[in-house]
N, C-alpha and C positions, 0 to 999 in steps of 0.2 A: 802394579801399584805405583802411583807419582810419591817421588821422596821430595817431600817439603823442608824448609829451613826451618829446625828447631825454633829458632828466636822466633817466628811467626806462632807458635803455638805459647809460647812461652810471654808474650805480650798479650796473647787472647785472655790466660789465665789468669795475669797479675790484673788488666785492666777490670776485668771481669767479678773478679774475688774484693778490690777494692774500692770499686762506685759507688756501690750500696751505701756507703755513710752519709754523700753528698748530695741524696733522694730528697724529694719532700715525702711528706709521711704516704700522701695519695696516688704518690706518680706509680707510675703501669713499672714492672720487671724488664729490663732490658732484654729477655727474653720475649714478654708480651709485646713490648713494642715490635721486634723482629719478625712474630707471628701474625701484629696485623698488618703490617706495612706485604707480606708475604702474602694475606688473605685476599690482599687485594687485587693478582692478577695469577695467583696460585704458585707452586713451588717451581722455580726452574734453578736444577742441580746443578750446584758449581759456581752459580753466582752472585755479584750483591744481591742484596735485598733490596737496597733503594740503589739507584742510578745504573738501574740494571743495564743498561744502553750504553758503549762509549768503549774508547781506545787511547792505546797509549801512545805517546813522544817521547821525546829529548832534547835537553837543549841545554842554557847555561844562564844562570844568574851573576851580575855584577853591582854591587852596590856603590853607594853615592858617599862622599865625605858629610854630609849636609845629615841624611841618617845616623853615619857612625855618632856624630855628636849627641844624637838622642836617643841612641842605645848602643850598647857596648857589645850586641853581639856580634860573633863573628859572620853575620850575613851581611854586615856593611862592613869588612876591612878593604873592599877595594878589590878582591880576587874573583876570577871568573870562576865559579863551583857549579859542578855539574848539579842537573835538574832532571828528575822524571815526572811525565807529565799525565793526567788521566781527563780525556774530555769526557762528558756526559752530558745526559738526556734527565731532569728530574723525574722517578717513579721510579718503581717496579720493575716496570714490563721492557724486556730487552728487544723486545719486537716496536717499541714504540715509534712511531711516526721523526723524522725529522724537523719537519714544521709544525708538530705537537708545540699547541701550545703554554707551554710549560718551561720553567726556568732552565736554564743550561748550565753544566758544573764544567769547574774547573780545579783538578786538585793539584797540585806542585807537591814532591818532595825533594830537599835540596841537600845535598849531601855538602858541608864542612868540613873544614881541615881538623884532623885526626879521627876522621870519622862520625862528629855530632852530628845532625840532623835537624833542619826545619822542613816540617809542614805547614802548607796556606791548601786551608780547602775554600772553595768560595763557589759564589752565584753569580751571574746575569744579573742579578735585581737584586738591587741595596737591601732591601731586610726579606726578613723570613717568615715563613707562613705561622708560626705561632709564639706567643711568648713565653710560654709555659709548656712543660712535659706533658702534661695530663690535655692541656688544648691540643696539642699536636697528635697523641695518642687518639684522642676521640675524634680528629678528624680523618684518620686512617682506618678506625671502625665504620664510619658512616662512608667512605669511599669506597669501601667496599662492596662486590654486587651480590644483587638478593638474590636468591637462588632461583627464585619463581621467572623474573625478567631478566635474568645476568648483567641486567647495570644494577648502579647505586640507587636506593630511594629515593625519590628528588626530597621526598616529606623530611626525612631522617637529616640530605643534607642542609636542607631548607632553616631547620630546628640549629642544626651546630652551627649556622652564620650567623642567626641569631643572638644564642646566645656566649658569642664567641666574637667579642668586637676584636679582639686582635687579630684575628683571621685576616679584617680587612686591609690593610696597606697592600699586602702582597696579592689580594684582588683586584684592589683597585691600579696597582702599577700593571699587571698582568692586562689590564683593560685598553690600557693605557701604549704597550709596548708589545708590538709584534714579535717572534723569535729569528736572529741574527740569521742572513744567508750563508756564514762562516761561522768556523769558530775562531778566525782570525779577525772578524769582522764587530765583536762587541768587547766590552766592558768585562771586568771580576770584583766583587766586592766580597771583603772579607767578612762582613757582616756583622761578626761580633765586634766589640772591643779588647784590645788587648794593653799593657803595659808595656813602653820604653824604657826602660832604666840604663840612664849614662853612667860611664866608668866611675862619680863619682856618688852612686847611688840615687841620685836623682829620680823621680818619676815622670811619663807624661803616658799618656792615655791617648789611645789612637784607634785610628781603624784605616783600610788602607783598601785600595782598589789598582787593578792593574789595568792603563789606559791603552787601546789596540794604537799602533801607529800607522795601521792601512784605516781607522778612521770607524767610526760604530754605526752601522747600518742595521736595516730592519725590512725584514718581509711584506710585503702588498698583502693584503686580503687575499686580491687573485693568484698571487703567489703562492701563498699557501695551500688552496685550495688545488693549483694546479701543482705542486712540487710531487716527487716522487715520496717515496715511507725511506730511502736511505741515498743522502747526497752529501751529509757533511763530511765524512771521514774522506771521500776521494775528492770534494772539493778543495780541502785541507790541503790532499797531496800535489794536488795540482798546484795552489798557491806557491806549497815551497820548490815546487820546480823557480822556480823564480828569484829563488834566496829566503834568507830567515824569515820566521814571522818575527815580530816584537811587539814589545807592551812594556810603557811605563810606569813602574812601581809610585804611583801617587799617594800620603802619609797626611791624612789629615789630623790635626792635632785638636783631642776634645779640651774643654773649661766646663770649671767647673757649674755642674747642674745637668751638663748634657749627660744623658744617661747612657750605662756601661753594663745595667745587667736587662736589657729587654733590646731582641732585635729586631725587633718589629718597627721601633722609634728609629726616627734618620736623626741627625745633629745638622744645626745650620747650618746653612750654605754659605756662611761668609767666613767658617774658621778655616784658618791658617792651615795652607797644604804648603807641603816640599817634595820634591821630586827625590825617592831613595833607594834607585837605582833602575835596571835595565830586564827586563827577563826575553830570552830568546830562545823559541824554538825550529831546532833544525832537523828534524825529522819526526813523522807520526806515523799513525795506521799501521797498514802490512810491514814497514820499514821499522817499525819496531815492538812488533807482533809480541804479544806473552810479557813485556818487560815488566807492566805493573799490574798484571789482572793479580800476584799473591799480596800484592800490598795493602797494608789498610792504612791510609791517610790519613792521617790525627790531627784536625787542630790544635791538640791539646801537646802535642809534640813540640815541645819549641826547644830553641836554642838557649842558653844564656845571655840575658840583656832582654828577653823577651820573656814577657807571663801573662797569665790567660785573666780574664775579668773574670767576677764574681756570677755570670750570665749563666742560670740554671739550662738551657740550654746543650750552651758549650758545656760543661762538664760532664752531661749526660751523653753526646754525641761518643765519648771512647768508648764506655761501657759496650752502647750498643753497637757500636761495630765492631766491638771485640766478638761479639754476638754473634754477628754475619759472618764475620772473616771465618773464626771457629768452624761454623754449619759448611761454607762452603771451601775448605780447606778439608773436612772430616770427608765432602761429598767426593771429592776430585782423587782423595784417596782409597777408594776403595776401588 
């Protein structure tokens, strides 16, 4: 039997027992949602649910003076603090293709002085497939395949795009942008919004993306078509034979009107970014095999000086991976 870290079951239960109140009246059980996102390429024991595909790193985050001034947390004093890192494939299925065309994840957890904690979970592509729980839910039922053909119904999902216009951004960027030949190779966007608060209680409203420094590339058509089903994790390895990868932490700063509770909406492209610090990874894949597959990555986990937006959402994402983490923590123990 695997002996698990107490706190990991112990985070399952408090997030779990406490989401419920921050529901809308309609949305799916953080258990349903778990079961459809699960229907979708069937149960494989032991794993996430969604980003079932991906491996872990390490590395270090170093923040910028420019940041500390618009938030007091300790992820901008200046201190290099260790980083775990989880790459990923969007969906289910952990057999998924690498040139699946599908958004690519990136989750960071950074550990602080005296032991707090920030999580940045984030995407490949600025906003998210739904704006609402119940959109997101119904579009994980219609992904699902019919028993009679084992795909999805095109009818079924033809009907949710329809009547599901938030759907569209993250189709239309999808259309728009091939999937990275690296994971050193694109962008992260943290997608929601969150709050800065400076040491003198101040606010400012943000959302942040981490920029690659080898520079954001994308797939050929015939690339894709020609690429194997698994090349990121040893491309990965291959890159840092070479030295660190990096990415710069970029902080765009919203005004007011720009919206904070739908991720779906982008904020103009003229507001005010600063550079707020450095994030570097020095080793991934087999080099640091196990290190995060018990973790569950919270964006809702933040530090001091750092608070989540009103974004239905974000608040919904602990619950249900409190959800996952539980199932596949209960499966790895038996």
């Amino acid at each position: 039997m695997i002996r698990l870290p107490l706190r990991l079951f112990c985070i399952a239960a408090l997030l779990g027992a406490a989401a419920p109140s921050a529901f809308a009246e309609d949305d799916p059980s953080p258990d349903q949602m778990v079961d459809a996102i699960q229907n979708i390429t069937g149960l494989h024991k032991g794993l996430r649910r969604n980003h079932g595909k991906g491996f872990c790193g390490e590395g270090a985050f170093k923040g910028s003076p420019e940041a500390a001034a618009l938030s007091s947390s300790p992820l901008f004093s200046g201190a290099s603090e260790s980083v775990l890192f989880r790459f990923s494939i969007a969906g289910p299925n952990p057999a998924a293709s690498d040139a699946a065309p599908s958004p690519r994840g990136l989750a960071v957890q950074i550990t602080l002085p005296g032991g707090a904690l920030q999580d940045m979970v984030m995407l490949n592509a600025p906003v998210f497939a739904a704006a609402t729980v119940r959109s997101f839910f119904e579009r994980q039922v219609v992904s699902a395949p019919d028993p009679a053909t084992g795909k999805p119904d095109p009818d079924k999902l033809k009907a949710y795009f329809a009547d599901h216009p938030d759907a569209k951004p993250l189709t239309d960027w999808l259309k728009g942008h091939n999937p990275p030949p690296s994971y050193a190779e694109t962008p992260y966007f943290s997608i929601h919004a969150f709050k800065f608060v400076d040491a003198a209680g101040r606010p400012n409203w943000v959302k942040w993306r981490f920029e690659p420094r080898d520079g954001a590339k994308a797939l050929t058509a015939d690339e894709m078509k020609a690429s194997p089903p698994d090349f990121l994790e040893a491309k990965l390895a291959e890159r840092l034979k070479t030295g660190p990868v990096e990415w710069d932490m970029i902080v765009t700063l919203g005004e007011a009107g720009d919206p904070i509770d739908n991720p779906t909406l982008l904020w103009p492209a003229e507001r005010r970014e600063i550079k707020a610090g450095v994030l570097t990874l020095v080793k991934a894949g087999e080099a640091s095999a196990g290190t995060c597959e018990d973790v569950m990555f919270d964006p809702n986990l933040l530090a001091p000086g750092i608070e989540a937006s009103p974004d239905p959402i974000l608040a919904y994402r602990s619950p249900a991976y409190a959800v996952s983490l539980g199932r596949r923590l209960e499966e790895k123990s038996k």
